[in-house]
matplotlib code that plots the C-alpha trace (Angstrom):
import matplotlib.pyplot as plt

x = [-16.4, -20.0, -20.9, -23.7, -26.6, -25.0, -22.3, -24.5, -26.1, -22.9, -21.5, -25.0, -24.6, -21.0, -21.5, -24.6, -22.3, -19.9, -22.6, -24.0, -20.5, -19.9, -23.7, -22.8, -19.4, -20.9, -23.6, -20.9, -18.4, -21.0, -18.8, -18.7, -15.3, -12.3, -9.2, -6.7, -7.6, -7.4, -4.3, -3.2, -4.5, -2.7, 0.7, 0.6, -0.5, 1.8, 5.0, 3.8, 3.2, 6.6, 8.2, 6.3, 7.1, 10.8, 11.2, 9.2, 11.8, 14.2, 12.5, 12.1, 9.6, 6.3, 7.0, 4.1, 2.7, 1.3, -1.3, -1.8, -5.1, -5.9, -9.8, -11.7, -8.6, -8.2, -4.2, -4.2, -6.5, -4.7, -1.2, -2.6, -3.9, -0.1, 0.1, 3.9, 3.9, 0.9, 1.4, 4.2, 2.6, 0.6, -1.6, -2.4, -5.2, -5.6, -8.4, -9.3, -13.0, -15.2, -16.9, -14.3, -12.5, -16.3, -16.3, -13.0, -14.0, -16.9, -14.9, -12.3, -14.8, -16.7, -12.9, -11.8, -8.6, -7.8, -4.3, -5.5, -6.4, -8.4, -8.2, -9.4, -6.7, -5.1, -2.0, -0.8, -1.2, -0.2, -1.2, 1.3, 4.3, 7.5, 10.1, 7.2, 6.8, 9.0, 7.0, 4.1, 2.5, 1.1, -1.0, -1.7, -2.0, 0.4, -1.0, -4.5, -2.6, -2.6, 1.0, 3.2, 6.0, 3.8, 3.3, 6.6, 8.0, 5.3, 6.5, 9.9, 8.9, 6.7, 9.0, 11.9, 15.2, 16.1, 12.1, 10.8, 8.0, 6.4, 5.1, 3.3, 2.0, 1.2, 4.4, 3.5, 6.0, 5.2, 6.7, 3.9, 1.4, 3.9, 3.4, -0.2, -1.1, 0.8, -2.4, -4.2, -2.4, -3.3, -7.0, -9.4, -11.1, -9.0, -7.8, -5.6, -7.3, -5.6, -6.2, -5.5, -8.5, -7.0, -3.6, -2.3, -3.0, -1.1, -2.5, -5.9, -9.1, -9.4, -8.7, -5.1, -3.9, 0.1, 0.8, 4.1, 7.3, 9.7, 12.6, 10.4, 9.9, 13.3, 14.2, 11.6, 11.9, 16.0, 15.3, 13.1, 16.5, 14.8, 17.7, 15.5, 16.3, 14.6, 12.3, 9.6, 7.4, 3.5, 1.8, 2.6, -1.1, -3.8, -6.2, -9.9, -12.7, -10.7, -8.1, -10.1, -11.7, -8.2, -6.8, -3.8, -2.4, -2.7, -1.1, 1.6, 2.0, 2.2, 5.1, 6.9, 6.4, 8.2, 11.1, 11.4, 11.0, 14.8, 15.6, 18.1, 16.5, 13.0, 11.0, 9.6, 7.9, 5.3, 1.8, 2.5, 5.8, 6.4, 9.0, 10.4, 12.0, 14.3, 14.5, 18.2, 19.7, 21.8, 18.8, 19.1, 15.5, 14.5, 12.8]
y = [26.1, 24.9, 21.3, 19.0, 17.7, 14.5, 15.3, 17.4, 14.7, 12.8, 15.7, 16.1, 11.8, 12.4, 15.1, 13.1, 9.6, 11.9, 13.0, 9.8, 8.5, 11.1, 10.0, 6.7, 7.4, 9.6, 6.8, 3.7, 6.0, 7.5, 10.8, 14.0, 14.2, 12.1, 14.5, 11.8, 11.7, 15.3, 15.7, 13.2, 15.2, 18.4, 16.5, 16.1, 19.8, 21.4, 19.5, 20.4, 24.0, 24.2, 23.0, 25.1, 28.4, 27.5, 27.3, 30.6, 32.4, 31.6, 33.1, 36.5, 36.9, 35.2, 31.4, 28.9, 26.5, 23.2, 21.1, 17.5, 15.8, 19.3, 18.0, 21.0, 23.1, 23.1, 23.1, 25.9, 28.4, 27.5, 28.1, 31.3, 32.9, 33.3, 37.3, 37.3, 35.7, 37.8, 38.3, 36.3, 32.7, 32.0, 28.8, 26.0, 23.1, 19.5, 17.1, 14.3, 14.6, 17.7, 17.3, 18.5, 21.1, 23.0, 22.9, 24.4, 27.4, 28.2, 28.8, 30.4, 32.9, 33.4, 33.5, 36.0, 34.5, 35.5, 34.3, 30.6, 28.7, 25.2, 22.0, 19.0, 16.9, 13.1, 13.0, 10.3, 12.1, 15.7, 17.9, 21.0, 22.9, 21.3, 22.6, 25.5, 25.1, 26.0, 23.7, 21.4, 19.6, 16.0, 15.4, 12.2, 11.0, 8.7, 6.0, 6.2, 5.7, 2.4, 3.6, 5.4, 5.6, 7.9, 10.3, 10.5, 10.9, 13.7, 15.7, 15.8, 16.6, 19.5, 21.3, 23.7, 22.5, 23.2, 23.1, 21.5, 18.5, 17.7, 14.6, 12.9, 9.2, 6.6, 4.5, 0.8, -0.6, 1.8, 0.2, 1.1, -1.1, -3.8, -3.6, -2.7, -6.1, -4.7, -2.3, -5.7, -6.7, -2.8, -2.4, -4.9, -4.9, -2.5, -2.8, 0.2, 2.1, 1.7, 3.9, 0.3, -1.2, -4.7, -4.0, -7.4, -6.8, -3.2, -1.4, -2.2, 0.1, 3.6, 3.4, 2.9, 0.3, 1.8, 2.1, 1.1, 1.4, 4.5, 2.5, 1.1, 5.0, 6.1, 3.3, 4.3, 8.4, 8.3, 6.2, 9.4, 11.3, 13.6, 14.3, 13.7, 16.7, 15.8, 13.2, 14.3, 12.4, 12.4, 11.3, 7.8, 6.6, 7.0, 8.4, 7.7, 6.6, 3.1, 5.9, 8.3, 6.5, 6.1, 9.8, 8.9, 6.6, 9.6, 12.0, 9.2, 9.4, 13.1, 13.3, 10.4, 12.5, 15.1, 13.1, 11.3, 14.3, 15.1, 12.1, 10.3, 6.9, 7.4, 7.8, 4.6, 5.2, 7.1, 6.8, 9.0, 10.9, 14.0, 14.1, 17.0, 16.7, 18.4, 18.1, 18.6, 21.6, 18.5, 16.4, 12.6, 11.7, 8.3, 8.1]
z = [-15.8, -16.3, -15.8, -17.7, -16.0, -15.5, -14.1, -11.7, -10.9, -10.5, -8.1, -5.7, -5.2, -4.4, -1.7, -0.4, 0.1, 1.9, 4.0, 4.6, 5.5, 8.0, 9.5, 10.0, 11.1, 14.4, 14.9, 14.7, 16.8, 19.6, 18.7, 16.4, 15.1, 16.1, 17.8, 16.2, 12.8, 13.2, 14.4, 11.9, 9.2, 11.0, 11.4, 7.2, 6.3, 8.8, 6.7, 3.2, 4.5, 5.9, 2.9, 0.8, 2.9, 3.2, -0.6, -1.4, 1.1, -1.5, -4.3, -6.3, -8.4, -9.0, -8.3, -10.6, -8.2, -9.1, -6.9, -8.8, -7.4, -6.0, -5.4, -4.2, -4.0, -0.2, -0.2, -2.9, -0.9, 2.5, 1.1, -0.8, 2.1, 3.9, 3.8, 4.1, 0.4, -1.2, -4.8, -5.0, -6.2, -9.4, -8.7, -11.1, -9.2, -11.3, -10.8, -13.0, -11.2, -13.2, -10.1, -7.7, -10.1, -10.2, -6.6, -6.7, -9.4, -6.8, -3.9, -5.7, -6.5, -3.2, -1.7, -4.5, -5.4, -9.2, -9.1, -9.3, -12.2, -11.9, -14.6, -15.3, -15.6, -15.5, -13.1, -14.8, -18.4, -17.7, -20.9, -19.5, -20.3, -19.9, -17.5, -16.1, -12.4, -9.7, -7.1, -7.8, -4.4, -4.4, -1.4, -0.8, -4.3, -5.5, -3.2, -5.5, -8.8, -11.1, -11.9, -9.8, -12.1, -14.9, -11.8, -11.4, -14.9, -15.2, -12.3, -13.1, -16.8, -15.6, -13.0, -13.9, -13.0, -9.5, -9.0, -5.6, -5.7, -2.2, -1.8, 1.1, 0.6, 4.0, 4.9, 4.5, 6.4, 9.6, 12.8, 15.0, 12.7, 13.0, 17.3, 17.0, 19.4, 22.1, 23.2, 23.6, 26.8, 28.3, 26.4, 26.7, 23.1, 21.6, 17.7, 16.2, 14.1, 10.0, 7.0, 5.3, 6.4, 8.1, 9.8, 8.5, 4.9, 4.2, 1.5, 2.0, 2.2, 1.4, -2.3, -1.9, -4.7, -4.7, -1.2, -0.5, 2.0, 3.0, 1.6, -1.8, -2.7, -1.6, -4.6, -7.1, -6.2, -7.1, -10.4, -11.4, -11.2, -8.1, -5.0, -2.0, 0.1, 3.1, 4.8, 7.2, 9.8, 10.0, 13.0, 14.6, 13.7, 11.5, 14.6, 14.8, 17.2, 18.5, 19.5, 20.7, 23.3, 25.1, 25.6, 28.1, 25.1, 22.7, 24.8, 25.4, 21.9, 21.3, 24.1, 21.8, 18.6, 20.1, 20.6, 17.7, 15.6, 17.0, 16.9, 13.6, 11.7, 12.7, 9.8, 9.6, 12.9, 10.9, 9.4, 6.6, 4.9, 3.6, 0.3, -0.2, -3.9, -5.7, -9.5, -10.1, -12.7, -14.6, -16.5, -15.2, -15.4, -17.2, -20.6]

ax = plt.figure().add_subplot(projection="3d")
ax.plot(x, y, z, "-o")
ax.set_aspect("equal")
plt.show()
């Protein structure tokens, strides 16, 4: 795709505020990257990657993938590179930004990946075939739209029945930012980091204008008519420089994901959730 000269323009301020953001970020933090947010980020991408390769081992033929709010196509290129499933995935990317969906088109080309196809495209207005893809992937999305419900009714409108939907959105009602003061007694001037911006005010910062509760999605998700086929954990926290300056509490905390990853009732301890969806063969979504 080509792009006009304003929404060049557009694209070049975009990548500079990113850059300037990272700037300020090292100088405010005293650090280059934060090992937290990281593994945050790593906790997330290892679930949708696991849900996405335990569906394709279920599958013959070419499956059509879907990757709503795809950006600059980083999930689509990642999940396109597993050998094991080469040839076997035809890849669809939407962005409402031109900005992002050109980025996208230029790596797809340096990377040589023909089997992918990039659109601009309103994930609350999808202009698609009904009933055409076998899994479509919304990562972290739903939290940025005015209404999640129009995401919702899309997705289920778009896949096939028996097609799978992954979803991860953050958990507003996460336990841990509900006995985020109990640091205070051990650190001296230490706040918990928050993807919402102010701990006590959920849902804040970041963009986020939907975020809601495991329990509040469970609710809305079932409405849709999707059977919710499994629930998975993200990281306990959100990560960044408050946390990395105290490594023993992080590698407390990786010793307690461990456990509660076995353990029943836990997914409310958890910054983020992974849906994995399954629109059912019998048609019960809402009109």
């Amino acid at each position: 795709m080509t792009i006009s000269k304003e929404e060049h323009n557009s694209f070049m301020q975009v990548l500079m505020n990113e850059k300037a953001f990272i700037i300020m970020h090292v100088i405010n933090s005293g650090s280059v990257g934060d090992y937290t947010k990281h593994y945050e980020t790593w906790r997330r991408g290892q679930n949708i990657i696991k849900c996405f390769k335990e569906e394709l081992t279920k599958k013959d033929g070419q499956v059509k993938v879907l990757d709503i709010g795809c950006d600059n196509g980083l999930y689509i290129f990642l999940l396109n590179s597993f050998i094991e499933f080469k040839n076997m995935a035809y890849f669809y990317g939407i962005d409402i930004s031109p900005c992002a969906i050109y980025l996208a088109e230029e790596f797809k080309k340096t990377l040589g990946m023909n089997n992918v196809t990039f659109e601009v495209g309103d994930a609350e207005d999808l202009k698609l075939q009904s009933s055409y893809f076998d899994i479509v992937i919304g990562a972290e999305l739903i939290e940025h739209l005015t209404n999640p419900d129009n995401f919702l009714g899309q997705l289920i409108k778009v896949l096939k029945p028996g097609g799978l939907a992954i979803i991860t959105t953050p958990n507003k009602n996460n336990l841990v930012h509900k006995l985020g003061k109990i640091p205070l007694f051990f650190f001296k001037n230490w706040k918990p980091a928050s993807r919402y911006g102010d701990i006590s005010k959920p849902g804040c910062g970041y963009g986020h204008i939907s975020v809601k509760g495991l329990n509040e999605w469970i609710k809305i998700i079932k409405w849709h008519g999707f059977e919710i086929e499994g629930i998975k954990r993200g990281s306990l926290f959100f990560g960044g420089a408050k946390y990395d300056a105290h490594p023993l509490f992080f590698a407390i905390s990786l010793i307690l994901e461990i456990i509660l990853d076995y353990l029943p009732f836990t997914h409310n301890l958890t910054e983020n959730i992974t849906f994995k969806l399954r629109k059912p063969y019998s048609d019960k979504q809402r009109c």
